[in-house]
PAZAPA-4460 file (N, C-alpha, C; in steps of 0.05 Angstrom, whole numbers, plus 32768, in hexadecimal, padded with zeros to 4 digits):
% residues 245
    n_x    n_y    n_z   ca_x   ca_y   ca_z    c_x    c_y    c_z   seq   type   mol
   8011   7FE8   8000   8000   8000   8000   8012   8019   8000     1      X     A
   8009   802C   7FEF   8018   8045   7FF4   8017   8050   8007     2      X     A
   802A   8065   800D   802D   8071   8029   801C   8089   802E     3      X     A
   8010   8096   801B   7FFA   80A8   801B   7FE8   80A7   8011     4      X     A
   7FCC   80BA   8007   7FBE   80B9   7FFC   7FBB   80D2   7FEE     5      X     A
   7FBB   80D5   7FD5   7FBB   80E2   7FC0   7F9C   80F8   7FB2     6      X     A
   7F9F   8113   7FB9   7F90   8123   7FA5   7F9B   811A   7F89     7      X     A
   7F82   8112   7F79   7F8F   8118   7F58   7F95   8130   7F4F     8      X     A
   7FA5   811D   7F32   7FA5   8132   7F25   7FC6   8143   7F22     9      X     A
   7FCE   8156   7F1C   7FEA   815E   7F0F   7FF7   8167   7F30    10      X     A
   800F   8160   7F32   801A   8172   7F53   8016   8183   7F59    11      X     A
   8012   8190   7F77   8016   81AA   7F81   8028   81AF   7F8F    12      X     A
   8023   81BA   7FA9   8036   81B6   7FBD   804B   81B0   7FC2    13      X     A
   8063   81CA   7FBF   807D   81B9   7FC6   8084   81C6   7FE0    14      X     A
   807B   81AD   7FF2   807E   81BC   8010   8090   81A9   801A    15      X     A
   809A   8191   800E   80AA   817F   8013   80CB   8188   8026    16      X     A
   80DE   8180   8036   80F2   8181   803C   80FC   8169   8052    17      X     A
   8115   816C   8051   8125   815F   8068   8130   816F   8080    18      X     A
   8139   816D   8093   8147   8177   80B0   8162   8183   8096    19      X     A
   8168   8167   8095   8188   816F   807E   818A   8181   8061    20      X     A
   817B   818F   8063   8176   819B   804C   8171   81BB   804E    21      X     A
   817C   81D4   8037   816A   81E5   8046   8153   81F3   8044    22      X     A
   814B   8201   8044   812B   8207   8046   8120   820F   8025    23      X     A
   812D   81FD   8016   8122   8205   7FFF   8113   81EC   7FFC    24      X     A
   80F5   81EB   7FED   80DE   81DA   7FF1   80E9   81C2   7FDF    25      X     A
   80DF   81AD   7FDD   80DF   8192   7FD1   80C1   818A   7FCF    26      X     A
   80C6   817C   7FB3   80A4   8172   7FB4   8097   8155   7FC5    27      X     A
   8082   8159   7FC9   8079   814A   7FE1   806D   8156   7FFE    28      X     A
   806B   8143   8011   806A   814A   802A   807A   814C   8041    29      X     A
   8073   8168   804C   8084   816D   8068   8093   8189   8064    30      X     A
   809D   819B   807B   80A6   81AE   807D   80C0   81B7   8076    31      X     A
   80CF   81C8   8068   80E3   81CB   8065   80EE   81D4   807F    32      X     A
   8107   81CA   8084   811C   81CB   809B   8135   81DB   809B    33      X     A
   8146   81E7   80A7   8166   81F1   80A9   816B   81D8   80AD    34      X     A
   8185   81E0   80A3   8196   81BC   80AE   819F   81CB   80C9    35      X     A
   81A2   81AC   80D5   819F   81AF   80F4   81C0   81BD   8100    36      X     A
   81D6   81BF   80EF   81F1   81C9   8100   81E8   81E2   80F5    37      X     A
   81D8   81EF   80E6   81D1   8208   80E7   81C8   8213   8103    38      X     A
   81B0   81FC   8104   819E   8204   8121   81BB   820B   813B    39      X     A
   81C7   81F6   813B   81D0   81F3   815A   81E0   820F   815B    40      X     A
   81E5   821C   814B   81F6   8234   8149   81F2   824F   8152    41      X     A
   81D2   8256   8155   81C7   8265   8154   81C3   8266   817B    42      X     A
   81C8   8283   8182   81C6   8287   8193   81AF   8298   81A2    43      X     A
   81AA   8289   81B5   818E   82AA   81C8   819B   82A0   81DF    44      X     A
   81A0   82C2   81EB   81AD   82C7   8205   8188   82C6   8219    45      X     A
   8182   82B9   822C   8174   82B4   8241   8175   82D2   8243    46      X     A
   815B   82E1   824F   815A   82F8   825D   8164   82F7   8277    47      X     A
   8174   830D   8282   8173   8310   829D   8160   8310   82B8    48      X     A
   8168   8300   82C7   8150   82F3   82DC   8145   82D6   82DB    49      X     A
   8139   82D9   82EE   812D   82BD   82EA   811D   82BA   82DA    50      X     A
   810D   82A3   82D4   80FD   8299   82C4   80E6   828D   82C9    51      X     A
   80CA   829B   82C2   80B4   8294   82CD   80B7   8271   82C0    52      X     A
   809F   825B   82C3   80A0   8247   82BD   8096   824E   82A2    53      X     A
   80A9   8237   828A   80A6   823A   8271   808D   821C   826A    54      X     A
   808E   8221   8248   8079   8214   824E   8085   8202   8239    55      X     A
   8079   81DB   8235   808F   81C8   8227   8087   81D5   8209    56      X     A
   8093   81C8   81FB   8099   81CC   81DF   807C   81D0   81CA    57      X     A
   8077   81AE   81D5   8059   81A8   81C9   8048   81C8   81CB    58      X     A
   8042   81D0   81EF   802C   81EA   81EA   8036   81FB   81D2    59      X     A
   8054   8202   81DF   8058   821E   81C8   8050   821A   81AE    60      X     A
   8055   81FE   819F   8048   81F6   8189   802A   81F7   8181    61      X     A
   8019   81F5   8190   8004   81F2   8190   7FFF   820D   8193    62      X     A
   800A   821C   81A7   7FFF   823B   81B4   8004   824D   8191    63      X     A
   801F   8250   818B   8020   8259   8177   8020   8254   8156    64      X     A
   801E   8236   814B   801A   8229   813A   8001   8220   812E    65      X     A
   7FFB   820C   8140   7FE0   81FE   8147   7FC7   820F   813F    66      X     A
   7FC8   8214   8160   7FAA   8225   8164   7FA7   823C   8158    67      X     A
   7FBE   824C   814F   7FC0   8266   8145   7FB2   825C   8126    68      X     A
   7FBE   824F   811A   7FB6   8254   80FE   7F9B   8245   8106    69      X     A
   7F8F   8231   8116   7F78   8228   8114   7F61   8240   811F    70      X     A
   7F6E   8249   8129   7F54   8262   8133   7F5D   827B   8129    71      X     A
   7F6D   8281   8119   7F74   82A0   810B   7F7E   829D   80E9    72      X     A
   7F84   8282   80DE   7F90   8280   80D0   7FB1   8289   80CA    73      X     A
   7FB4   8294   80E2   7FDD   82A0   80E0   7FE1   8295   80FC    74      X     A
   8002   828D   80F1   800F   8288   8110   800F   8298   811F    75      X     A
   8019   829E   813A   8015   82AE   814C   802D   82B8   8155    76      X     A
   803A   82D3   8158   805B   82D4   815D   8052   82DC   8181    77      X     A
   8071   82D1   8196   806B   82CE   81A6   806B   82EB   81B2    78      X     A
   8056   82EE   81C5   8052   8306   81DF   805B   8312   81F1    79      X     A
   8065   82F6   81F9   8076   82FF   8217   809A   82FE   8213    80      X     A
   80A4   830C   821F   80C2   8313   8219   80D6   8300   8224    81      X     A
   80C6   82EA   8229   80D8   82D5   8229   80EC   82C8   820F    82      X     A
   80D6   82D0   81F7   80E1   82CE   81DB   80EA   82E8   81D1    83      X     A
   8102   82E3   81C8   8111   82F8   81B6   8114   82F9   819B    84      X     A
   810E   830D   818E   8115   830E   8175   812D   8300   8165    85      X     A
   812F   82F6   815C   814C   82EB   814E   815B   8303   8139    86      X     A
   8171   8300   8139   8186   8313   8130   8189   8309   8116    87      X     A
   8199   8318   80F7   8193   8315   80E8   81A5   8300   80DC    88      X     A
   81BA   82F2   80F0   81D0   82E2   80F0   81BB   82BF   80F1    89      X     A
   81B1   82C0   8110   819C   82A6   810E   8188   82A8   80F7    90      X     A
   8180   82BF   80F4   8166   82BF   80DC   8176   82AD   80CA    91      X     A
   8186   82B6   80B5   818A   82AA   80A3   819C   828E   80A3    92      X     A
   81A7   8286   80C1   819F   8268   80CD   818B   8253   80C4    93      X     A
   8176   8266   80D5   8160   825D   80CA   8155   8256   80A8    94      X     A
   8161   8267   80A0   8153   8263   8087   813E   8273   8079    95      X     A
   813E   828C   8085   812F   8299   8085   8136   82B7   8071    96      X     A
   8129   82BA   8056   8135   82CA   8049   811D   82E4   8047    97      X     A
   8103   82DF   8052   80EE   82EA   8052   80ED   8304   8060    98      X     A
   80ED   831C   8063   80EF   8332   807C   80D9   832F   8083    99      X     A
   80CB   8325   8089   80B0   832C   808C   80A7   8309   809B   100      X     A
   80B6   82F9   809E   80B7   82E6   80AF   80C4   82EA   80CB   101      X     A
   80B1   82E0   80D7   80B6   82E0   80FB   80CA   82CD   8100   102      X     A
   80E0   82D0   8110   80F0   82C1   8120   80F8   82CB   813F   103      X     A
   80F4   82B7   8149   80F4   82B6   816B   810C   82A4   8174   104      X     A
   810E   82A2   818C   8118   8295   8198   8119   8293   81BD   105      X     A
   8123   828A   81CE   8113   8283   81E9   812F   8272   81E9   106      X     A
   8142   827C   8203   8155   8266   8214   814F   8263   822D   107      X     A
   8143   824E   8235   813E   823B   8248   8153   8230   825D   108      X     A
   8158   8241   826D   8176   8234   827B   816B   821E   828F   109      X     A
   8158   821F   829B   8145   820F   82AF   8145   81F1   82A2   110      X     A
   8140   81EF   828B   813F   81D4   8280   8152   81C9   8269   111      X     A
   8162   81E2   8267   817A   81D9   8255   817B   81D5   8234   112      X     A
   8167   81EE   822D   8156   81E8   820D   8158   8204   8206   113      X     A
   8151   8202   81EB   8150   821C   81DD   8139   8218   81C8   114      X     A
   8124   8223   81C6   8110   8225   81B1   811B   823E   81A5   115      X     A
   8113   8237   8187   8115   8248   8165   80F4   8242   8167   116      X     A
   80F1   825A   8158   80CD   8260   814E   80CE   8269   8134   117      X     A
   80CA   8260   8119   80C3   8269   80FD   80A9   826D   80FA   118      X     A
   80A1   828C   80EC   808B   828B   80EE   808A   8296   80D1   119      X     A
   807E   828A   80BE   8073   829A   809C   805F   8291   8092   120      X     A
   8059   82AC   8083   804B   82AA   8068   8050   82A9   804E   121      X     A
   8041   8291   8041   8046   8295   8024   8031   828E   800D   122      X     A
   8031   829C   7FFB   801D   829F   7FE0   802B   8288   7FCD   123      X     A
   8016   8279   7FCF   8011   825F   7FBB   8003   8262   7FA0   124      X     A
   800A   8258   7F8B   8000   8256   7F7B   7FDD   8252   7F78   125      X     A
   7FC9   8261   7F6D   7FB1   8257   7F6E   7FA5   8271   7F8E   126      X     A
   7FAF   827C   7F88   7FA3   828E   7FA4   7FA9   827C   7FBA   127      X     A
   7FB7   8267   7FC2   7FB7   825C   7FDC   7FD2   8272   7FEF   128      X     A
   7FC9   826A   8008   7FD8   827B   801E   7FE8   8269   802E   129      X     A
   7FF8   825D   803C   8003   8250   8044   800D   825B   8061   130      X     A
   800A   8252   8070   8011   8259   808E   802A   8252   8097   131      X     A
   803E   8248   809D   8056   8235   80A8   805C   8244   80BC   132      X     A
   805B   822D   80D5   806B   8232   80ED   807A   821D   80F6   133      X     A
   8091   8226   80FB   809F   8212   8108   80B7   8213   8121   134      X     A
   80AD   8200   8131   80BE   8203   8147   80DA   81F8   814F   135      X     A
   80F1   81FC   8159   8105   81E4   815C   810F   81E5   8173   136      X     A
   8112   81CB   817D   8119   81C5   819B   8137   81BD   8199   137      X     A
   8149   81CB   81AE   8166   81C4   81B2   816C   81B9   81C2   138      X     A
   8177   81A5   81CD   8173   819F   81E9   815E   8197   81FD   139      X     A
   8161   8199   821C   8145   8191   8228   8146   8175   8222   140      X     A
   812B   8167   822D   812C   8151   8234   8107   8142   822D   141      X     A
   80FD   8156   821D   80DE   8151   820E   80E8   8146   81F5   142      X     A
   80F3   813D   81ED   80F7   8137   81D0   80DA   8116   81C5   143      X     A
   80E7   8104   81E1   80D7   80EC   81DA   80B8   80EF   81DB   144      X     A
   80AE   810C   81E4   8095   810B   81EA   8084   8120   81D2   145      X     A
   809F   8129   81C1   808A   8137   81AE   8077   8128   819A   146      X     A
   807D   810B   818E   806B   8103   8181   804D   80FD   818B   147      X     A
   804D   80F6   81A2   8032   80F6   81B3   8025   810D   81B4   148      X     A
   8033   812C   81BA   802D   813F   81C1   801E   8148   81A3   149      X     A
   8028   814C   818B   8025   8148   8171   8005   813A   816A   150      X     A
   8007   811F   8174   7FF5   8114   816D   7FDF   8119   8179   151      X     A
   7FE2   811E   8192   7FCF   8131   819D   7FBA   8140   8194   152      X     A
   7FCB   815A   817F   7FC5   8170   817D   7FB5   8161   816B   153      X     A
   7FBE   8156   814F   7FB5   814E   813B   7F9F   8131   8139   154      X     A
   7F94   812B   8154   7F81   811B   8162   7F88   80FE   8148   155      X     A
   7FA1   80F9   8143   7FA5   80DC   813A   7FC6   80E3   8136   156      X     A
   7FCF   80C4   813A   7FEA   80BD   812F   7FF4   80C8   811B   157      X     A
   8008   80D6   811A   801F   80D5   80FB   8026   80BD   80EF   158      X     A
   802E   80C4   80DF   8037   80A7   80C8   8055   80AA   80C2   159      X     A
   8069   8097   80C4   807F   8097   80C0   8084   8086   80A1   160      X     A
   806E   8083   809C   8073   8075   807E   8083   808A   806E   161      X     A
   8074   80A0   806D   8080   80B4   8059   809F   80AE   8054   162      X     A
   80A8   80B0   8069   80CC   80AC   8067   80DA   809D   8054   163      X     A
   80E9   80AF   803B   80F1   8096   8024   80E6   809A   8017   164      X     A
   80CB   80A6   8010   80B8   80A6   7FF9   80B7   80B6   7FE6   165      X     A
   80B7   80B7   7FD1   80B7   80CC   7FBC   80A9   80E1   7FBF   166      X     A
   808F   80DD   7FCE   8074   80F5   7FCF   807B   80F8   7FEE   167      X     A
   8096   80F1   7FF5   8097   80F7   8017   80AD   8107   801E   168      X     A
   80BE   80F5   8026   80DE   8108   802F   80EA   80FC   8037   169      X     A
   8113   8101   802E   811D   80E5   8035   8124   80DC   8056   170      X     A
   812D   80CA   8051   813B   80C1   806C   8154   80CE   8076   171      X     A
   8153   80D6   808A   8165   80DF   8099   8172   80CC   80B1   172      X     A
   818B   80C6   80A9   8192   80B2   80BC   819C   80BE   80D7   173      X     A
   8196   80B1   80EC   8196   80BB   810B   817E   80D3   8112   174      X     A
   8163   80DD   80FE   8151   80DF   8105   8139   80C9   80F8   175      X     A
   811E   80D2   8119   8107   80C8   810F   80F7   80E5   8105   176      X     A
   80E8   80D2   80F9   80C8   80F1   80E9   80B2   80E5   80EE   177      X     A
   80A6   80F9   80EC   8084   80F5   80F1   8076   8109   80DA   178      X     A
   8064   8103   80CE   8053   8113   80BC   8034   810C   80C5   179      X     A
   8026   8128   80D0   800C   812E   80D1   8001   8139   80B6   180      X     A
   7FE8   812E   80A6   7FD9   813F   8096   7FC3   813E   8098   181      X     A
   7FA8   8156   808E   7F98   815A   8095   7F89   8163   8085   182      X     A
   7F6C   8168   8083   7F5C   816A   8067   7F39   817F   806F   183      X     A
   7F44   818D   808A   7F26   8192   808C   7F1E   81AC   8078   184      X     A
   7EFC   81A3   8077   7EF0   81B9   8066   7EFD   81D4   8064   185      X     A
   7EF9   81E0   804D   7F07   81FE   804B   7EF3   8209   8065   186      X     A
   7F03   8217   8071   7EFB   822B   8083   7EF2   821D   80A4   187      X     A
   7EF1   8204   80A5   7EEE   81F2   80BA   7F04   81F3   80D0   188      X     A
   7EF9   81F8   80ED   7F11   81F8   8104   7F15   81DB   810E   189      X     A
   7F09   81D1   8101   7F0A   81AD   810A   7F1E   819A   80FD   190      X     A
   7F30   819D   8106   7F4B   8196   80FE   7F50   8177   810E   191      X     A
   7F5E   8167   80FF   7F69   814B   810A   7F76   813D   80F0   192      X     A
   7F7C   812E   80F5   7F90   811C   80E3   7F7F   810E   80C6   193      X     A
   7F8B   810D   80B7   7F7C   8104   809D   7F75   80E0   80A9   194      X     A
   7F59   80D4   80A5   7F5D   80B9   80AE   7F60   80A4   8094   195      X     A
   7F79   808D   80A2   7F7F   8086   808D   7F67   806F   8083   196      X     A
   7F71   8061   806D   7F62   8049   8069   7F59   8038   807D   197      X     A
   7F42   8027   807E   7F36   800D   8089   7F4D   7FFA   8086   198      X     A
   7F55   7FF1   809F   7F6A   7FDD   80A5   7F89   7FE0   80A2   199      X     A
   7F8B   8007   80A0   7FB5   8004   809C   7FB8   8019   80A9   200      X     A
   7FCB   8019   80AD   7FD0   802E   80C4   7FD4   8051   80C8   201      X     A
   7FDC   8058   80CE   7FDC   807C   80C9   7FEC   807D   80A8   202      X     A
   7FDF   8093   80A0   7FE1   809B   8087   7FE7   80BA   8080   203      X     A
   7FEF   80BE   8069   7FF1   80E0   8062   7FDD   80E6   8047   204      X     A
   7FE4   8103   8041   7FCA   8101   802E   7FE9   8117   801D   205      X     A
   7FE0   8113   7FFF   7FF8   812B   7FF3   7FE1   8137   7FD5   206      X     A
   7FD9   8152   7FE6   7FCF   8160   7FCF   7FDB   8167   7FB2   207      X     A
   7FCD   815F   7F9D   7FD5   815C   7F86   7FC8   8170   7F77   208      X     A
   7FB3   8183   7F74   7FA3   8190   7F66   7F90   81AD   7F77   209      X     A
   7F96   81BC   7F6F   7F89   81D1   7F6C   7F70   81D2   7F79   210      X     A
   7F61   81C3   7F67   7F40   81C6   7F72   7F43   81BA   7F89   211      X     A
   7F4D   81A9   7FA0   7F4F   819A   7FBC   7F40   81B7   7FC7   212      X     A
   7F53   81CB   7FBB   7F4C   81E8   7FD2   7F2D   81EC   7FCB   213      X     A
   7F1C   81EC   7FC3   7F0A   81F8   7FBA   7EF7   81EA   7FD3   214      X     A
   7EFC   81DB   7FE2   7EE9   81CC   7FF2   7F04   81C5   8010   215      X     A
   7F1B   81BD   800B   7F27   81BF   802A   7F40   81D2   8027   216      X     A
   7F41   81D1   8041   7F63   81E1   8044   7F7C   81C2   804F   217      X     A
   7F95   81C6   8046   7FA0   81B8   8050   7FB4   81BA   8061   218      X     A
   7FB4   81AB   807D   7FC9   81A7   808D   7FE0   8197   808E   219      X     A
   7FF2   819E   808F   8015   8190   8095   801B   8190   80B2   220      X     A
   8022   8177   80C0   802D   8179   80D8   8048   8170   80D9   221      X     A
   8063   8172   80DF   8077   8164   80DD   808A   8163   80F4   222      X     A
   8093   814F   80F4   80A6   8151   810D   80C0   8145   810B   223      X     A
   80DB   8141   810A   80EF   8140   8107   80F2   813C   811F   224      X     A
   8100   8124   812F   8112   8121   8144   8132   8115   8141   225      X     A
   8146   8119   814A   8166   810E   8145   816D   8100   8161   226      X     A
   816D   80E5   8159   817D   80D6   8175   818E   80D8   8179   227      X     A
   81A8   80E0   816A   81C0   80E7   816B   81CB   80FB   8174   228      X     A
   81DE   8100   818C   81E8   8120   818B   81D7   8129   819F   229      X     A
   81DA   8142   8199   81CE   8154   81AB   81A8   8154   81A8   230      X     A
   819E   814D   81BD   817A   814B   81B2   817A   815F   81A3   231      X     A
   8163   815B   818A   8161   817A   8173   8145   816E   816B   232      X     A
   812C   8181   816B   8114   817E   815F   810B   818F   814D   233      X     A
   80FE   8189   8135   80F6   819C   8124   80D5   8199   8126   234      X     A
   80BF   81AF   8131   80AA   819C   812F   809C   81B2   8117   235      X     A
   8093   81B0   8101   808F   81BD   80EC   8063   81C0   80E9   236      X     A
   805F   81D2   80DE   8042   81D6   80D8   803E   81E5   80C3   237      X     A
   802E   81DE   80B2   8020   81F0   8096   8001   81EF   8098   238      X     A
   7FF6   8203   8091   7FDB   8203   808C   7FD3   8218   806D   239      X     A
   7FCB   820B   8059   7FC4   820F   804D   7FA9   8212   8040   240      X     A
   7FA4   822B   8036   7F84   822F   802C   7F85   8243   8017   241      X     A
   7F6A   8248   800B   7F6B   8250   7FF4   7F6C   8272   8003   242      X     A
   7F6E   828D   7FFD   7F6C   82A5   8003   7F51   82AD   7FF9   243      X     A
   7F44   82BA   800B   7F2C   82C9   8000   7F13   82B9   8008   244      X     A
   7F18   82A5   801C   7F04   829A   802D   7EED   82A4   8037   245      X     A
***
């Protein structure tokens, strides 16, 4: 059985990437990434003082990713001055050539981690709008609990089939992945995991055509973890819809 399930019809979407690669798109599914000795490079100095209690990885994902594009359609840049702006040295770390894209960051001395926050927009072919946020975890000691946390949000399992796949993204040796996708009605806040077939296991969906938009918007969930080294998480999100809703 194939590892996804297919809109007909000519390609779209090149939202495809690897951790090892850099943020230029590939066709298929999943978020484009910095390669990771970019990440570890990038510095945020902790504010002076103590530190109220932070919150794990998963919320900030959800607080500014998640829920933001599910109830506003845009990610959310963070509030409180625990996050700092990033300088124009990590920006383009990141991968970030956009001025008009949000970058954050948050050093955690209490638990020994450093969150990166990507936050953009982008104009798709066909009037579609595209949301991407994405978070990355340095360190700390949540790494084994993001896929649960993930699946959570997205009220079913990821699928690790994708991995290897032509309509997926390759393998990265010394990390695991997870791919969330999603299919609700255009303009619907009722979001959860695409369900797969009767009798196989979690599945992905890879939009192929144009008209998909005319009736849903589509979601990307992704997550990147590295057993090797220093813990490093990439947990990635897209939401896509047509403009003029």
């Amino acid at each position: 059985m194939r590892p996804s399930r297919s809109w007909p019809l000519p390609a779209l979407l090149p939202l495809a990437a690897a951790a090892a690669q850099p943020a230029s798109d590939r066709a298929g599914n999943g978020v484009a990434s910095p390669p990771p000795d970019a990440l570890e490079t990038i510095v945020v100095t902790a504010r002076p003082g103590p530190l109220p209690p932070l919150r794990d990885a998963i919320d900030y994902f959800r607080l500014f990713c998640f829920e933001a594009n599910r109830l506003t359609g845009r990610s959310a840049a963070p509030e409180d001055r625990d996050w700092q702006p990033l300088d124009s040295a990590a920006r383009e770390r990141l991968g970030i050539a956009d001025p008009q894209a949000g970058a954050f960051g948050l050093a955690d001395r209490a638990r020994r981690r450093t969150l990166l926050l990507k936050i953009e927009r982008i104009d798709r072919p066909g009037r579609l709008v595209e949301s991407r946020c994405t978070l990355i975890v340095i360190g700390g000691d949540e790494h084994a609990r993001l896929a649960s946390g993930m699946a959570a949000l997205f009220r079913g399992p990821g699928t690790q089939r994708h991995v290897g796949e032509a309509d997926g993204v390759p393998s990265l040796p010394g990390w695991r992945q997870w791919l969330w996708t999603g299919m609700p009605a255009r303009g619907s806040r009722s979001w959860r995991v695409v369900a797969p077939p009767r009798g196989s296991g979690p599945t992905s969906l890879v939009v192929t055509d144009l008209r998909f938009y005319d009736q849903y918007d589509f979601l990307i969930g992704d997550l990147k973890t590295r057993d090797d080294g220093r813990p490093l998480s990439i947990l990635s999100f897209a939401y896509t819809t047509r403009a003029g809703h």
